[in-house]
C-alpha positions in Angstrom: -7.7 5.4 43.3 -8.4 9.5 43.4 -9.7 10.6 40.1 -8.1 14.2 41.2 -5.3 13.8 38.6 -4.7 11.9 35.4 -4.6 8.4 35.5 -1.0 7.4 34.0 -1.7 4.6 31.6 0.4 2.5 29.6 -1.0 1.4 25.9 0.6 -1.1 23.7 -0.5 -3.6 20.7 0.9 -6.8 19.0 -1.3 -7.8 16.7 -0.8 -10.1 14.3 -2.4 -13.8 13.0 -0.6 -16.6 13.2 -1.5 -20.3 10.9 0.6 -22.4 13.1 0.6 -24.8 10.3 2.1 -23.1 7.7 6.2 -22.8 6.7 6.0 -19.5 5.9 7.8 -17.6 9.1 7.0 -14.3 10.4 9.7 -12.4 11.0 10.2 -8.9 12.4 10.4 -7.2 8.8 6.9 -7.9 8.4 6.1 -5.9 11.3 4.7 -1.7 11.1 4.4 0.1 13.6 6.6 -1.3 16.1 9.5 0.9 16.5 8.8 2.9 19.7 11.3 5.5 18.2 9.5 5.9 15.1 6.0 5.5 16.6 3.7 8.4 17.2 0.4 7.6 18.9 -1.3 11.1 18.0 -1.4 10.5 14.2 -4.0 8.0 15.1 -6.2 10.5 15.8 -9.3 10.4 14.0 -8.3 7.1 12.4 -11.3 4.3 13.1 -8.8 1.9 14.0 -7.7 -0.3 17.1 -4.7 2.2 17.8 -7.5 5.3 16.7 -9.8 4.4 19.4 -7.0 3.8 22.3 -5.2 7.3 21.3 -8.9 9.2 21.4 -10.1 7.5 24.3 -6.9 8.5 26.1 -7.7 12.1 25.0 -11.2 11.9 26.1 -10.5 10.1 29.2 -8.3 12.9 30.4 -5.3 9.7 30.4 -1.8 10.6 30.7 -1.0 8.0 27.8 2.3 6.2 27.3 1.2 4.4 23.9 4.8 3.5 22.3 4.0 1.2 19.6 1.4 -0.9 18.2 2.8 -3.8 15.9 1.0 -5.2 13.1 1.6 -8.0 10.8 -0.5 -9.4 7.7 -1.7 -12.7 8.3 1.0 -15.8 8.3 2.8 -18.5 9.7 4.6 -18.8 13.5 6.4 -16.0 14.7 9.9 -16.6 14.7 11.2 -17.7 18.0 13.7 -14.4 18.3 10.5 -12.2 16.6 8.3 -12.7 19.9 11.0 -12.2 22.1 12.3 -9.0 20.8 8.1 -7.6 20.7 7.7 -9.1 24.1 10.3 -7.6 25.5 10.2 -3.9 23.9 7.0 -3.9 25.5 8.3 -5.1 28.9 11.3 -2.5 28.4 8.7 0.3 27.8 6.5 -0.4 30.2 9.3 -0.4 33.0 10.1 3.0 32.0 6.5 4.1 32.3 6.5 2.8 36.1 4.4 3.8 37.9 1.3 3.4 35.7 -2.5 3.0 37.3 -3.1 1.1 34.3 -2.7 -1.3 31.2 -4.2 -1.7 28.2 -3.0 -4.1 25.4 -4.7 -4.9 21.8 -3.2 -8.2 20.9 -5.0 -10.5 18.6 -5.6 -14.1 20.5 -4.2 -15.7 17.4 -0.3 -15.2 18.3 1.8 -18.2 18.1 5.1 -19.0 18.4 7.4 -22.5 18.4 8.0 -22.3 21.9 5.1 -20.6 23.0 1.9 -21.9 21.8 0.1 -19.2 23.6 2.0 -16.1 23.1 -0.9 -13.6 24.4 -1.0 -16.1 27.7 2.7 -15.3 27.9 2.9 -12.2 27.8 -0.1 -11.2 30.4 1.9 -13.3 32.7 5.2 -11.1 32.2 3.0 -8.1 32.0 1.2 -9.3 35.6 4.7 -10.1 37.1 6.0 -6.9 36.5 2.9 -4.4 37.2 1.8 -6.6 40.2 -1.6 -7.6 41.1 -3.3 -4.3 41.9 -2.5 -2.5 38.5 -5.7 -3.3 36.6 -4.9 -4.7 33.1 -7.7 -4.5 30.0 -7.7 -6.7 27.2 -8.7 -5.9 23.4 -8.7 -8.7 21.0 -10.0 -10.0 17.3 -13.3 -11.6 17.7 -11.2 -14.7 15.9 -9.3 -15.2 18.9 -8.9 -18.2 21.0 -9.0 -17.0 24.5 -6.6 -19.3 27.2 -7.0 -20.1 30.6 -3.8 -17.5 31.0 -5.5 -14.6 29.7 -8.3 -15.2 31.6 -5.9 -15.3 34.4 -3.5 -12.3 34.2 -5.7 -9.9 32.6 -9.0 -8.1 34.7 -10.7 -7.0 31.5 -11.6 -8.7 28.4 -13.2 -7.5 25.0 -13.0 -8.3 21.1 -14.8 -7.1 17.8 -18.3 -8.0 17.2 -18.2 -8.1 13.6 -16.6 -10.4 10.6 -15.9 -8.5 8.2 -13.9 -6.5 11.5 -15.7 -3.0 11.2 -15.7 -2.4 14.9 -11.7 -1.9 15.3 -11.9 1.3 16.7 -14.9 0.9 19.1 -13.4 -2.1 20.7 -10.6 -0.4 21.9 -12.3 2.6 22.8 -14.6 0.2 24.7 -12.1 -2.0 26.5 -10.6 1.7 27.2 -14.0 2.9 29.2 -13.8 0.0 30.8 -10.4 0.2 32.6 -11.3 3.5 33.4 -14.1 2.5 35.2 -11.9 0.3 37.0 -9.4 2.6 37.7 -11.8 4.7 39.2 -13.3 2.6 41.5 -16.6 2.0 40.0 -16.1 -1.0 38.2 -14.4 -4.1 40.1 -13.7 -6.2 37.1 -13.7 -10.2 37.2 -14.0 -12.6 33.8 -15.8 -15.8 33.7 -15.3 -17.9 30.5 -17.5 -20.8 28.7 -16.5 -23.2 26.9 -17.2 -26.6 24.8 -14.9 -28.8 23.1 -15.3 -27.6 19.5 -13.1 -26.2 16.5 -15.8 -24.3 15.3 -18.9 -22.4 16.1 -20.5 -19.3 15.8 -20.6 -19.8 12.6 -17.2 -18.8 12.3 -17.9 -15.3 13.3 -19.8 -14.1 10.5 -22.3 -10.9 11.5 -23.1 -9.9 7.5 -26.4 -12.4 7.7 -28.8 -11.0 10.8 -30.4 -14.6 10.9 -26.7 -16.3 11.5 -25.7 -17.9 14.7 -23.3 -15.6 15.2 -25.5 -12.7 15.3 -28.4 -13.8 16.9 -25.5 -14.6 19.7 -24.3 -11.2 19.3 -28.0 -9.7 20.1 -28.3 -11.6 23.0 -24.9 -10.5 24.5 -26.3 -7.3 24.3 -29.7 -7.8 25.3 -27.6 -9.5 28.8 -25.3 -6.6 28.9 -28.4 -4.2 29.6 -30.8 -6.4 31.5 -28.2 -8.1 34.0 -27.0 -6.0 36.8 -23.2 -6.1 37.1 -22.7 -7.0 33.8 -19.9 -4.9 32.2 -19.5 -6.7 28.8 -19.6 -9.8 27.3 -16.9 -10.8 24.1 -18.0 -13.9 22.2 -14.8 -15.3 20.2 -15.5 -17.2 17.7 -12.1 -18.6 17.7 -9.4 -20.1 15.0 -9.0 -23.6 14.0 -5.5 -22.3 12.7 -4.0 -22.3 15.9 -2.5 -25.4 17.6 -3.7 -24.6 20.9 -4.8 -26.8 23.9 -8.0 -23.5 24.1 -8.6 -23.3 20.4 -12.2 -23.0 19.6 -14.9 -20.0 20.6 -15.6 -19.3 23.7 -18.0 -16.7 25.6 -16.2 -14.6 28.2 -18.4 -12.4 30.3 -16.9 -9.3 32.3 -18.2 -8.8 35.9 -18.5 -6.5 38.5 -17.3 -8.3 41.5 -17.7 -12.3 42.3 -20.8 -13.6 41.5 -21.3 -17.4 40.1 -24.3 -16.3 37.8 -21.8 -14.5 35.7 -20.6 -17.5 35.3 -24.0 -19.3 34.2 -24.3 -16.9 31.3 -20.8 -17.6 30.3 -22.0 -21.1 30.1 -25.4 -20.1 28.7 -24.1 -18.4 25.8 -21.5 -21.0 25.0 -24.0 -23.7 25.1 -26.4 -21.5 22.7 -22.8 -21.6 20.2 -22.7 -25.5 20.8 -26.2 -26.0 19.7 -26.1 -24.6 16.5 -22.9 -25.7 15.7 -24.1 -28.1 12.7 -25.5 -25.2 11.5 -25.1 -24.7 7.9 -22.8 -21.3 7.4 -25.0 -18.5 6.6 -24.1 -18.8 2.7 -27.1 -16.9 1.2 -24.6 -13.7 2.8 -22.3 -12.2 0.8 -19.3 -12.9 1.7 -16.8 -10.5 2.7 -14.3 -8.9 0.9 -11.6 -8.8 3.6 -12.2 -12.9 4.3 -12.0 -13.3 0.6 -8.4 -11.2 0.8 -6.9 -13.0 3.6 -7.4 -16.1 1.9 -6.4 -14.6 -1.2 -3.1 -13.7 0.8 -2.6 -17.2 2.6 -2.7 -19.0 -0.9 0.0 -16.3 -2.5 2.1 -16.9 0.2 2.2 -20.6 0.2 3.0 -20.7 -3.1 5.8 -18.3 -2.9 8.0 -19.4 0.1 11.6 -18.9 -1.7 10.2 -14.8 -2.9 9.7 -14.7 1.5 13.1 -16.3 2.3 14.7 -13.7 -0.1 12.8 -10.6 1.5 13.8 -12.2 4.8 17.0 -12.5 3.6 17.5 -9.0 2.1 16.0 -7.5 5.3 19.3 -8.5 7.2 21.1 -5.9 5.1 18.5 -3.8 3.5 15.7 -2.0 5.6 12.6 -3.9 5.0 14.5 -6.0 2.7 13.5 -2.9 -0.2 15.7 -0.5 -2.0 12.7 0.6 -4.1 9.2 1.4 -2.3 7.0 1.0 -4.8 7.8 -3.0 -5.1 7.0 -3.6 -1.8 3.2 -5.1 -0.4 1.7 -7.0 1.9 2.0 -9.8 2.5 5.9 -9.5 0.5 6.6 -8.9 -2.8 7.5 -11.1 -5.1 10.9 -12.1 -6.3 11.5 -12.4 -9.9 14.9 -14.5 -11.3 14.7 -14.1 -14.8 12.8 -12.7 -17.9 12.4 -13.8 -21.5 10.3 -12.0 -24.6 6.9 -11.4 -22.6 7.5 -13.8 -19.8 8.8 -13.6 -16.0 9.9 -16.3 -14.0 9.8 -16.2 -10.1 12.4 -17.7 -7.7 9.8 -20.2 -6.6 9.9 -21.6 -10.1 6.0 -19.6 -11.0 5.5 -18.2 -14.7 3.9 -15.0 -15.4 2.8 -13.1 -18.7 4.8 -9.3 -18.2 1.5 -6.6 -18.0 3.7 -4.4 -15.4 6.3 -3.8 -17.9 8.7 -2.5 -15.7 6.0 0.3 -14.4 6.0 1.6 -18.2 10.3 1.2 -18.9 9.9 -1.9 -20.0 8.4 -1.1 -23.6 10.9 -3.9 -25.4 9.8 -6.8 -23.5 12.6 -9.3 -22.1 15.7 -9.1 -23.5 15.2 -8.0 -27.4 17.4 -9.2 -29.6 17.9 -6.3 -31.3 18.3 -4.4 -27.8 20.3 -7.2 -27.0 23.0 -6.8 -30.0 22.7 -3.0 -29.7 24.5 -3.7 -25.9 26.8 -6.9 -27.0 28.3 -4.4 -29.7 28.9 -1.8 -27.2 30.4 -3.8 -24.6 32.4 -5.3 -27.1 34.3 -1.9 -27.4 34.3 -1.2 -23.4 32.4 -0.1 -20.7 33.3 3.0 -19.0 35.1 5.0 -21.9 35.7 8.1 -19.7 34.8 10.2 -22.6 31.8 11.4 -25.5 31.3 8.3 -27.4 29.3 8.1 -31.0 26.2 6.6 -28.8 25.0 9.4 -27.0 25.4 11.7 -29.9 23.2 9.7 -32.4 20.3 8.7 -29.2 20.1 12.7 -29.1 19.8 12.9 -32.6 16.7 10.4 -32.3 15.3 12.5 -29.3 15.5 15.8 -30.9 13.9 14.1 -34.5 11.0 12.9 -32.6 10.4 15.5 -30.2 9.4 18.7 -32.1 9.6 20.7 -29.0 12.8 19.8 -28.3 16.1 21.7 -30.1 18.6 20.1 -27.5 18.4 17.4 -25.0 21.1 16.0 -22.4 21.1 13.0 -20.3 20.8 11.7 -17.2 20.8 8.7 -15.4 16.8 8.5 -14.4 13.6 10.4 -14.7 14.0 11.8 -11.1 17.4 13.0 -12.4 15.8 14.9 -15.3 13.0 16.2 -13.3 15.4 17.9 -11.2 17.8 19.5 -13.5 14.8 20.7 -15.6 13.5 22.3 -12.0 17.0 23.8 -11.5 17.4 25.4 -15.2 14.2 26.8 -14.7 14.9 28.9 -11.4 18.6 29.8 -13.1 16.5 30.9 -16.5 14.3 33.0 -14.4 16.0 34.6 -11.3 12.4 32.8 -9.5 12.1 30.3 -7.1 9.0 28.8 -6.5 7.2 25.9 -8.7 3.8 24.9 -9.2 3.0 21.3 -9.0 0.0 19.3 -9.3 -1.4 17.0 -6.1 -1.5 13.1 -7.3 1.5 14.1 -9.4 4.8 12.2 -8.9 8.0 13.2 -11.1 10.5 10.9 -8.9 11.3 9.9 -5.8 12.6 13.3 -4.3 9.2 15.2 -6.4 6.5 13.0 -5.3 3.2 14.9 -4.5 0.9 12.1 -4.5 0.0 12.8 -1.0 0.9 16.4 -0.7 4.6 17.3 0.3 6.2 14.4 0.4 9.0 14.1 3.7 11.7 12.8 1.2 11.1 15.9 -0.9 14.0 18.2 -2.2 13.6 21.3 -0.3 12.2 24.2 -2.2 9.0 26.7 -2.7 6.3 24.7 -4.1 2.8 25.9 -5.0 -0.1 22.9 -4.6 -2.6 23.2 -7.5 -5.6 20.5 -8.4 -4.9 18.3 -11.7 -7.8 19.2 -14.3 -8.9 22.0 -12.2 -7.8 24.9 -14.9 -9.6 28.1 -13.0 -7.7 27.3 -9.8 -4.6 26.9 -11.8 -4.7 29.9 -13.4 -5.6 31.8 -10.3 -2.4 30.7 -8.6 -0.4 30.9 -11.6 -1.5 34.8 -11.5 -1.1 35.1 -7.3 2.4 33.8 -7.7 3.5 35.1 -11.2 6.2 37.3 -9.7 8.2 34.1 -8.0 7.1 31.5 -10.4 10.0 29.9 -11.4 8.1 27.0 -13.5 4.9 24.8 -13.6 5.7 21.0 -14.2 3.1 19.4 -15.1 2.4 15.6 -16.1 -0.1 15.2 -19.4 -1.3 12.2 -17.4 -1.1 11.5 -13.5 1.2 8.0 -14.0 1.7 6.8 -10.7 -1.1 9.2 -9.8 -3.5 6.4 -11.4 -2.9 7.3 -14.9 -5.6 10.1 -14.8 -5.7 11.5 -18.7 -5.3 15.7 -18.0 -8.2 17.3 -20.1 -6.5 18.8 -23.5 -8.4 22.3 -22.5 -6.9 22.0 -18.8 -3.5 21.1 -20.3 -3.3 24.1 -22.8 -4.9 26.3 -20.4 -1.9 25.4 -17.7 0.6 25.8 -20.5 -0.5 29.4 -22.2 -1.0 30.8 -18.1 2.0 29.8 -17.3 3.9 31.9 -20.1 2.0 34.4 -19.5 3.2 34.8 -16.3 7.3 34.1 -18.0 7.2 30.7 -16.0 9.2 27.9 -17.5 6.3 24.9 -18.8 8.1 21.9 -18.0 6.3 19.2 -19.3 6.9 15.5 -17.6 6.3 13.2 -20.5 8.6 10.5 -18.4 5.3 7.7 -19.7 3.7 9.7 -22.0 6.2 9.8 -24.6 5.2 6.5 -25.4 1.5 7.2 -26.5 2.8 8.8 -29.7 5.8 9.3 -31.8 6.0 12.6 -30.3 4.7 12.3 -26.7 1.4 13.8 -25.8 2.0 17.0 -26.2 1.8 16.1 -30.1 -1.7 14.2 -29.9 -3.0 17.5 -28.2 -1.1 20.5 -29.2 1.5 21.6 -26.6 4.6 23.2 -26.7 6.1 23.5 -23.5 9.8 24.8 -22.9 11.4 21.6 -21.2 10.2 18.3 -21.9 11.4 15.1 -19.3 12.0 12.1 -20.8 13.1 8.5 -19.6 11.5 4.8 -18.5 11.5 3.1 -22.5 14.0 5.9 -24.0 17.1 4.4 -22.5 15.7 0.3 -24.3 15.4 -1.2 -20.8 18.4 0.4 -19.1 19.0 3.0 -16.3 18.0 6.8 -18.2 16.6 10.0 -17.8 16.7 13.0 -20.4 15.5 16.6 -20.4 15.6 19.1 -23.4 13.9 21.7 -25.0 14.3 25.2 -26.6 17.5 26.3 -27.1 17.6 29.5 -25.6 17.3 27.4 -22.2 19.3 24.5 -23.2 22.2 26.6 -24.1 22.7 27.7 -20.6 24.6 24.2 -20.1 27.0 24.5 -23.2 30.0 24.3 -21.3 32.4 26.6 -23.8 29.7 29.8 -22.6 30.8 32.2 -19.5 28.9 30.9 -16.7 27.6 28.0 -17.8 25.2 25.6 -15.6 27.4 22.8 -14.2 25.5 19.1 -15.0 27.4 16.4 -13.9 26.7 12.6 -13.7 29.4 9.8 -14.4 26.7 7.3 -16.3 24.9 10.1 -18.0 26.2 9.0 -21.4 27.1 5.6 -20.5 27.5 3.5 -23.1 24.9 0.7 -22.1 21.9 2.7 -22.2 23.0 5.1 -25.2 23.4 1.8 -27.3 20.2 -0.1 -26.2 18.0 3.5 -26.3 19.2 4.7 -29.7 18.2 1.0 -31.3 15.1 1.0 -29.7 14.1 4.5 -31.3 16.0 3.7 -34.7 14.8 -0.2 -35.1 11.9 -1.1 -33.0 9.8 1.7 -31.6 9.1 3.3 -35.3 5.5 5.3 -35.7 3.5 2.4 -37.1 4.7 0.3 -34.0 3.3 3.2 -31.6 0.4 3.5 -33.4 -0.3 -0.2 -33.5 0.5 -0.8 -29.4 -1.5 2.4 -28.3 -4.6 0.9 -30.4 -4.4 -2.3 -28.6 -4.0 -0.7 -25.9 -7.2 1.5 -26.1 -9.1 -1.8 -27.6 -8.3 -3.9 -24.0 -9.6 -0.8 -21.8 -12.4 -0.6 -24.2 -13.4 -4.0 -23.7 -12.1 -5.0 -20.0 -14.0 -1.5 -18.9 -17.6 -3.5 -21.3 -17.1 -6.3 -19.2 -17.3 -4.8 -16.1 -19.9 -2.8 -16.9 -22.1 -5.9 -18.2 -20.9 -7.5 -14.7 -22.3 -4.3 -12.8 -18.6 -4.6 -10.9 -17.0 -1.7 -9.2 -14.5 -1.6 -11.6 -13.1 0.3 -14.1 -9.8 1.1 -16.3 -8.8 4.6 -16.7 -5.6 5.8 -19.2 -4.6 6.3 -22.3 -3.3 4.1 -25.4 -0.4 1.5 -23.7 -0.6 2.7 -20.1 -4.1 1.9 -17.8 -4.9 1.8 -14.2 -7.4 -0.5 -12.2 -9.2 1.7 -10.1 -12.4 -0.5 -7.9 -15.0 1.8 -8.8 -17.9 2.3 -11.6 -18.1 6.4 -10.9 -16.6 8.4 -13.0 -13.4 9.7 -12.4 -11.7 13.0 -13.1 -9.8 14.1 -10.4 -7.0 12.8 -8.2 -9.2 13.9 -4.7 -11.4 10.6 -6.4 -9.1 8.1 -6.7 -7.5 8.8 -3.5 -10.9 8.2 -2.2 -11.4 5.1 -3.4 -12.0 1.8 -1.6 -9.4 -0.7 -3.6 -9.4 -3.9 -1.4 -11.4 -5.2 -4.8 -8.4 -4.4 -6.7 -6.4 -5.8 -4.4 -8.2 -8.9 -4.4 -7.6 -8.7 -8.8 -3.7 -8.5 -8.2 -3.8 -11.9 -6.0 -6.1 -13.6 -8.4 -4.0 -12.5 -11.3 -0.7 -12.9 -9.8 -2.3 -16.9 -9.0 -2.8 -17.4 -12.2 0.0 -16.5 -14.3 -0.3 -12.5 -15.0 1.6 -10.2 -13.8 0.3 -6.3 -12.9 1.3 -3.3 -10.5 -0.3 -4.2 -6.8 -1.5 -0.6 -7.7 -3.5 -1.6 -10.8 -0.9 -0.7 -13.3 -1.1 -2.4 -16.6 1.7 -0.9 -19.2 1.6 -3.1 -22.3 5.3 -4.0 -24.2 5.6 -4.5 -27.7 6.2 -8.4 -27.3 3.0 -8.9 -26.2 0.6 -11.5 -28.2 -2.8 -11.1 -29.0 -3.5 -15.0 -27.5 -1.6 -13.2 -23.7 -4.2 -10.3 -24.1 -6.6 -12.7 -24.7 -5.9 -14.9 -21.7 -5.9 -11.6 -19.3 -9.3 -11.0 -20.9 -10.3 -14.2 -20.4 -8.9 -14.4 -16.6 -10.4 -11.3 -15.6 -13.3 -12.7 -16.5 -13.1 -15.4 -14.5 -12.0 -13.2 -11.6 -15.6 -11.6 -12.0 -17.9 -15.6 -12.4 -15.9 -16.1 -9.3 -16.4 -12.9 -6.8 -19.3 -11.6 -8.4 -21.5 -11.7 -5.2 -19.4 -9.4 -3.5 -21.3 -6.5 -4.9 -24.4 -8.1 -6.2 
């Protein structure tokens, strides 16, 4: 083949790991990545992944890459009959159209399994083969857990997998089974595979490279010793297998990659295989740590078993929702779960699991489950009608409330959510001030259409915004003074919420505030969660006094609400009986429902000692959670304020939202799972949002679990 012009090579990946003995199907929701119309191979760039190291080594290579998609799936049962079929034949599809090609790659996992095909990576090397024909060299990256068939060895040229459990080496095996077909494209490398194997499950001590002394490594160290002292040796991949899979070729195997036809490649194979088979009584190399990724798969596969009616639903939904989700943040891997009910503090899953309520509706729901005073507050209104199509007594005395409790606040109207409120207080702002642009915070999030947690946001309302850094008050200042002429507002958040509930400094926070007048921007302040720290918000704990203030979550007693008020002067540009007034329009602003539930809950239950009294437990359980860690030297801490607390798996300490993005939170991760396992019931994010029917003996048991969680996992960063 001339090496004069770009090889044309076609990439593709299906990776995901298949237990063929468990009921819990995997469908094509669970599936990223694998819409070639969607898929963009170049924003793997610089990512050490399997898909990173193909799309650089392409680069590198000089490759004219056609790399359409590369599907990935948590680990789970069989694929769904109709699942493989529609992957397999996307690929097939794509690769016709990238005919002619000089080569292939494919990253598949060797742990694919389907009801009718056993084998599915066999299967589809032997579509990929009958379509590309025999001359069109074809490489072959898979998990070191794979179990390699007589049909991959067949259809495919080249061969490679990870080296490492936990997988660290992702990136490099791709990039290495890339190298590889280029070599063979080129001429220089004339590739032939020779596998060993012996009749065993396990071996290898299942894969494990964390103890240097382990079978698996020492085999490891003499692949490579081979790999430089052999001539003709290209690489060897030792695959330690997966008992999961009902598979006739189930089991590790050692598959060396030749240059040519030579039946001493094939003595190694058999070498090295017979090295595994030797130690195979070996006991596992448990004086390692174990791994935290090992310990989250299995965390995963006992979630999921338990939950097979919460996976039916998702897979249900998906036929009529995308992803089965109509609100992001619920969604995780490997699927969310499905509640049916809800009573006092308790949830109830549609699996028939209980759960003590820590989540609290991501900080809405303050009341608990159904209230009985909430409760009657709604009966009472439904009892005179629904949808009124007019002002009704509810909305005037929940404003009355608002404007009592909020000093900063002389009028307030309503909407129907916090992203609602966020939005009009944005678009009085610009009208007040003849400005346009806004400065916002990065980490901050005031609704789905203001979300800056990773920057600008591509569901973002369209407008001038100005990126400052949370708690940074000299940078603040400085582009509160570049911009002062256009600065229509700053809105700012007392607390990044979803942002990790990352307290703002009180210095930082009056700083922003007095800048911003200074410069005759609008403060809005975005006390959507933290008006529930104090009777009066935040900005009463620490002294601020912004213009605008947003409200919603809890104010609305556990239904649909948003609110935004302030000074007069600004609030009186919506009175409709002015010249000119602002329009603000919504059908449910004032409906009924949520003005009944949210004035009762601000009349009856929420009162100042109760505030006081859940913020001080809440400030006592961070206090004490954050001791234990400590005294368990865990990468763990709780950062927040009063009710509201995040999980964040580190011991450093934490100011600024560039630090928590940072972080490494497969430890939290693992938390959730354990939790979730045993009855409590937090944000997959690490959110913990008390409610006010919360006993001391559920705080108690969280305590008391957590500590468990720690006895139990404790050597995975000791």
């Amino acid at each position: 083949m001339p090496a004069s012009r770009p090889f044309k090579v076609f990439a593709c990946g299906i990776s995901p790991e298949n237990h063929s003995f468990s009921r819990l199907p995997t469908g094509l929701g669970h599936f990223r990545d694998a819409d070639p119309e969607r898929f963009d191979a170049d924003q793997f760039i610089g990512m050490r992944s399997t898909a990173g190291g193909i799309a650089e080594a392409g680069r590198d290579l000089g490759w004219k890459l056609r790399f359409p998609f590369f599907a990935e799936a948590m680990p789970s049962g069989l694929l769904t009959v109709d699942t493989f079929e529609i992957l397999a034949c996307r690929l097939l599809r794509e690769l016709e159209k990238a005919q002619p090609v000089d080569g292939i790659l494919l990253a598949l996992h060797g742990a694919m399994y389907s009801r009718d095909h056993p084998d599915c990576e066999g299967e589809i090397l032997r579509r990929v083969r009958a379509l590309a024909g025999t001359k069109i060299p074809i490489a072959l990256s898979l998990d070191l857990h794979a179990n390699v068939s007589d049909a991959m060895v067949r259809h495919a040229d080249i061969l490679t997998g990870f080296r490492t459990t936990p997988h660290t080496d992702h990136f490099e095996t791709s990039y290495r089974a890339s190298t590889l077909l280029d070599r063979a494209m080129r001429g220089h490398l004339r590739p032939h595979l020779y596998i060993g194997r012996r009749p065993m499950l396990a071996g290898m001590d299942m894969g494990r490279t964390l103890d240097p002394d382990g079978p698996m490594s020492r085999l490891q160290a003499r692949a490579r010793a081979l790999e430089e002292s052999e001539p003709g040796i290209a690489d060897i991949a030792l695959n330690a297998g997966s008992y999961h899979g009902d598979i006739a070729e189930a089991g590790p195997s050692a598959v060396v990659n030749g240059d040519g036809e030579d039946e001493r490649y094939q003595a190694i194979a058999d070498a090295l295989i017979a090295e595994a088979w030797s130690s195979r009584d070996v006991a596992p190399s448990i004086h390692a740590k174990p791994d935290i990724d090992s310990c989250l798969i299995e965390a995963k596969r006992c979630f999921a078993e338990r939950r097979p009616e919460s996976a039916a639903m998702l897979a249900r939904g998906a036929r009529s929702m995308p992803g089965g989700n109509t609100r992001s943040v619920l969604f995780y891997d490997p699927f969310p779960i499905v509640m049916a009910r809800g009573q006092d503090t308790r949830l109830w899953d549609v699996d028939g699991l209980e759960y003590v309520d820590f989540l609290g509706e991501f900080t809405a729901g303050l009341y608990g489950h159904s209230n009985p005073v909430i409760r009657a507050a709604i009966d009472r209104a439904l009892d005179g009608g629904t949808n009124l199509s007019a002002h009704t007594p509810y909305e005037v005395e929940l404003a009355e409330l608002v404007v009592a409790r909020f000093p900063s606040i002389d009028l307030v109207r309503f909407t129907n959510s916090g992203t609602e409120a966020n939005l009009m207080a944005v678009t009085l702002a610009r009208a007040a001030t003849g400005r346009s642009r806004i400065l916002v915070f990065t980490g901050a999030y005031h609704g789905g259409v203001l979300s800056f947690l990773a920057g600008a946001s591509p569901v973002n309302i369209a407008g001038e915004f100005v990126y400052a850094v949370y708690n940074d008050l000299a940078g603040a200042k400085a582009l509160i003074e570049t911009h002062a002429a256009d600065l229509a507002a700053v809105l700012l958040e007392p607390m990044l919420g979803a942002g990790g509930c990352l307290p703002g400094d009180p210095e930082f926070l009056k700083g922003v505030e007095a800048a911003a007048k200074r410069a005759g921007a609008v403060v809005i302040l975005d006390e959507i969660q933290t008006s529930r720290l104090a009777p009066g918000g935040r900005q009463q704990l620490i002294g601020l006094d912004p213009d605008i203030t947003t409200l919603g979550k809890y104010i609305g007693g556990g239904g649909a609400i948003g609110a935004f008020g302030g000074k007069a002067a600004l609030m009186d540009m919506f009175s409709p009986g002015r010249p000119n007034a602002l329009q603000h329009a919504g059908t449910f602003n004032n409906n009924v429902i949520s003005m009944a539930a949210g004035a009762a809950g601000l009349r009856e239950i929420y009162t100042t000692e109760r505030v006081e009294a859940l913020n001080r437990a809440g400030d006592d359980l961070r206090g004490r959670l954050n001791d234990l860690f400590s005294e368990a030297n865990a990468p763990l801490q709780l950062i927040g304020l009063g009710s509201l607390m995040n999980v964040h798996a580190t011991n450093r300490s934490i100011r600024s939202f560039v630090e928590i993005d940072r972080i490494d939170n497969r430890l939290r991760d693992l938390l959730f799972f354990f939790l979730a396992d045993r009855g409590y019931y937090i944000a997959r994010r690490g959110l913990i949002a008390l409610n006010l029917e919360l006993r001391q003996t559920q705080i108690a048991g969280l305590y008391d679990e957590i500590t468990k969680f720690l006895d139990r996992y404790r050597r995975l960063w000791t």
